[in-house]
C-alpha positions in Angstrom: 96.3 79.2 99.1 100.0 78.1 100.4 101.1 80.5 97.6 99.0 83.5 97.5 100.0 84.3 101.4 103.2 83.9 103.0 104.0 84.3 107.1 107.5 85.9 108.0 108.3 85.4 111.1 111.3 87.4 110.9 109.8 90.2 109.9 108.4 92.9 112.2 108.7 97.0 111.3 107.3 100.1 112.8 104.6 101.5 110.5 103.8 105.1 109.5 100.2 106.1 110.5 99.9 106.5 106.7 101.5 102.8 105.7 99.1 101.5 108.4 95.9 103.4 107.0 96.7 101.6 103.7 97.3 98.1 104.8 93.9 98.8 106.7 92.0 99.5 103.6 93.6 96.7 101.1 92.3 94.2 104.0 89.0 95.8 104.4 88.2 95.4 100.3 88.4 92.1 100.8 84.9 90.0 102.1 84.8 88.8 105.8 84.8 85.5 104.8 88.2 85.6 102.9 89.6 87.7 105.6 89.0 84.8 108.5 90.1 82.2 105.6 93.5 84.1 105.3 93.6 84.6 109.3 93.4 80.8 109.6 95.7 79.9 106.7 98.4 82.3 108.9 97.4 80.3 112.1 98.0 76.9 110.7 101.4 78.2 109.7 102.5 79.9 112.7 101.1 76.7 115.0 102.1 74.3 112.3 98.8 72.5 111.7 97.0 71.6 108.5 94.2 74.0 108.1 92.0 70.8 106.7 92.6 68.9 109.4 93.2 71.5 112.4 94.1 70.2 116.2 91.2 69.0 118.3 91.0 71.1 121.3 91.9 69.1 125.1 89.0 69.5 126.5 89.5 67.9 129.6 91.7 70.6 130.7 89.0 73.1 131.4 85.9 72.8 133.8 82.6 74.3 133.9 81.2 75.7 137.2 79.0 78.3 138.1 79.3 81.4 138.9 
């Protein structure tokens, strides 16, 4: 997957409503499941984590009460 999909993180541009509309639909051809699998690949490399072995979550920093 490392080289099918690549994160820029220099790269940012204003998009046409037209440019937009067609980055919409080559994304929405593809299945939900391979959408979330690229979303995460992008994750792991902005956060720098392994997407096998991703960071547990601290979860003695939040608390449960009720409302």
């Amino acid at each position: 997957m490392k080289d099918q999909y690549k994160l820029d993180r220099t790269a940012f541009r204003a998009m046409t409503v037209e440019q937009a509309d067609t980055y919409q639909r080559d994304y929405s051809q593809k299945s939900m499941e391979k959408r979330l699998e690229i979303a995460l690949y992008l994750t792991s490399i902005a956060y720098n984590f392994d997407v096998n072995n991703p960071p547990r979550m601290d979860k003695s920093v939040f608390s449960a009460g009720t409302l």
